[in-house]
N, C-alpha and C positions, 0 to 999 in steps of 0.2 A: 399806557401809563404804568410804570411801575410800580412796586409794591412799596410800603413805607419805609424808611430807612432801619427802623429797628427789629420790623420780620426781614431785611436782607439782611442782615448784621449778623440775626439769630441762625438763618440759613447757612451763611458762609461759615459759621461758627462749627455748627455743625458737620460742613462735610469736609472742613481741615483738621479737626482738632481729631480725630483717630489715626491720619495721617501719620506714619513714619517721621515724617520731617517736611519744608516746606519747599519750594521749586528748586531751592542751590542741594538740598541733600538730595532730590530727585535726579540735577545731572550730573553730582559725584558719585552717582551709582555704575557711570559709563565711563568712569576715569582712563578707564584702558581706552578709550577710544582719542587719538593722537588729535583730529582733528574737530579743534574749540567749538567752530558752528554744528559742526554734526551732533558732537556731544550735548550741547545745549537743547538741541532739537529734540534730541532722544528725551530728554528729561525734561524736557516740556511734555512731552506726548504721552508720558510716564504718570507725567503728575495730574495730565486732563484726566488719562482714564481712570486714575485712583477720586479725583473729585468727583467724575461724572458718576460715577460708581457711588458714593457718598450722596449725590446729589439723588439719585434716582430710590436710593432709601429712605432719604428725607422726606422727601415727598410722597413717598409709599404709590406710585405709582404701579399699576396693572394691565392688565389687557394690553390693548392697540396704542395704548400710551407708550409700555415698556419697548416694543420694538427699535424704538429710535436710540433709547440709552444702550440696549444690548448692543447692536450695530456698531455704536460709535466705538466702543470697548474695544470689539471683537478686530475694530478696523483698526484701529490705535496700536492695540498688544502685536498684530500679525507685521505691521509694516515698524514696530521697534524691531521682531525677530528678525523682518528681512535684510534691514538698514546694517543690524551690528552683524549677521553672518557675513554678508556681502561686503563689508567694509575688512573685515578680518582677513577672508579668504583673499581679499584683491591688494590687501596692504601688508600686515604683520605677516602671512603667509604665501605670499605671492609668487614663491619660490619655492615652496614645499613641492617634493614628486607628489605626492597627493592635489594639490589643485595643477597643477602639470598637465597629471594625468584627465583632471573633470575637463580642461578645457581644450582638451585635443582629441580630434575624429579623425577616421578615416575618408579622404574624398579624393574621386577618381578627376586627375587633372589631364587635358587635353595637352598634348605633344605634336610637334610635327617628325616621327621618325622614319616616315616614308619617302621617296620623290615627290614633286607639286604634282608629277602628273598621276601619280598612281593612287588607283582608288581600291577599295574593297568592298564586294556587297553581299549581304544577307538577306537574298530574296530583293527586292525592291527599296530595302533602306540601305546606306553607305555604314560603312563601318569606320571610324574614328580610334586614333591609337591615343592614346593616355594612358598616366602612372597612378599606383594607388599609393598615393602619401597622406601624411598627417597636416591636417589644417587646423588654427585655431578656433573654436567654436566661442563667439561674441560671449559674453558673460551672459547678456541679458535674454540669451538664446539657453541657456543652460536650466533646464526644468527645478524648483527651489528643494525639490524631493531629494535632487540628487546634489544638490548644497548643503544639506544637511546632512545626509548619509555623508559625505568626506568631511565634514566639521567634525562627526563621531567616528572616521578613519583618521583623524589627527588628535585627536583627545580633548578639544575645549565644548566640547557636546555630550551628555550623560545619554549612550542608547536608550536608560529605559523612559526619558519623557521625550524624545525625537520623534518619534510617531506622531504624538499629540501635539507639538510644533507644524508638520506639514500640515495635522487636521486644520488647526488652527486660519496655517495659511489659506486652504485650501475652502476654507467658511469666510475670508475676506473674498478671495476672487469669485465666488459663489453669491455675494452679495447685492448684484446689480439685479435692481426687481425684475428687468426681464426673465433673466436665470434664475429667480426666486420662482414667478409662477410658472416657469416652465415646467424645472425639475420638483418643484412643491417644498421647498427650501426650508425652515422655519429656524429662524432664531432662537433659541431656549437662555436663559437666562444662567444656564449650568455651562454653557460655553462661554460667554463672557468670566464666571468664576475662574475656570479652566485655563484662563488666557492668562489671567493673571499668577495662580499659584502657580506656575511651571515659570515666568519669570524670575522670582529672586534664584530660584536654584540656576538658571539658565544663567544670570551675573554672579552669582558665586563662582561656577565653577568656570567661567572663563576667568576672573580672575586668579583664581589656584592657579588654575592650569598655565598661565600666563607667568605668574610668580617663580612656580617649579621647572619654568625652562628658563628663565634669566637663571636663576641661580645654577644652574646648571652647566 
């Protein structure tokens, strides 16, 4: 049963009204993001963890409680980072020598440049000819550590909070309670803050940055 309509009223009241603005100014925050559904998303996810965050003060919630709003925060803020770097790098920059270069490895390809019948062997194993060229390396193969370091090799990433971006990521994939009691994990309440304040500057300055190469 839920509560009475005018404690949700006074609730909702509460964890909107310090808000910046309401869901439509959360996804004009992603304007630079071309496409409509992604952007909307963003700023849905935007706006949960700024209520859930409001929500979680309202209620003044502590202990064993708190773990669940931290988490969702923590999950929220890390897969907005992912969503907009990985959309930039694969879209507005997909041509830059900088992601060129994150998405190409060296791998050794087999060739036929001998006769069928000739073989070569090293002790008891055969020996196989092949070239060592450049293959593309899947996006989603590509570690998020090293998406961020070429986002701050192309300039829409500030080096000094990118560290705290990977933290960040790196406390979402750390979040499955197996890998919680294994490695002895704990959520703090100072990493959901952290997720957020390194946001607006993280959309500022892809917007500059964004701005100062049209004009350009």
């Amino acid at each position: 049963m839920s509560l009475e309509k005018t404690l949700r009223d006074q609730i909702h009241l509460y964890c909107s009204k310090d808000l910046p603005g309401d869901l439509n100014w959360h996804i004009q925050q992603f304007i630079f993001i071309d496409d409509i559904e992604l952007r909307e998303r963003l700023g849905r996810a935007f706006y949960a963890a700024r209520y859930m965050s409001k929500l979680m003060e309202a209620l003044y919630v502590q202990d064993n409680e708190l773990h669940s709003f931290i988490k969702f925060q923590v999950m929220q803020y890390a897969s907005i980072y992912e969503a907009v770097i990985t959309h930039l790098l694969w879209n507005k920059f997909k041509d830059h020598k900088e992601v060129v270069t994150l998405q190409t490895h060296k791998a050794y390809k087999p060739i036929c440049a001998l006769a069928n019948l000739t073989t070569i062997k090293y002790g008891d194993e055969q020996i196989y000819t092949c070239v060592y060229k450049d293959e593309k390396t899947p996006k989603n193969s590509i570690p998020f550590s090293d998406k961020v370091d070429c986002c701050v090799r192309i300039g829409f990433i500030d080096a000094v909070y990118a560290e705290d971006i990977k933290r960040i990521y790196a406390l979402r994939n750390l979040t499955h309670i197996e890998t919680e009691a294994k490695k002895q994990i704990e959520l703090e309440i100072e990493h959901a803050k952290l997720s957020y304040w390194r946001m607006q500057p993280f959309l500022d300055k892809i917007v500059n940055f964004l701005a100062s190469t049209s004009d350009s």
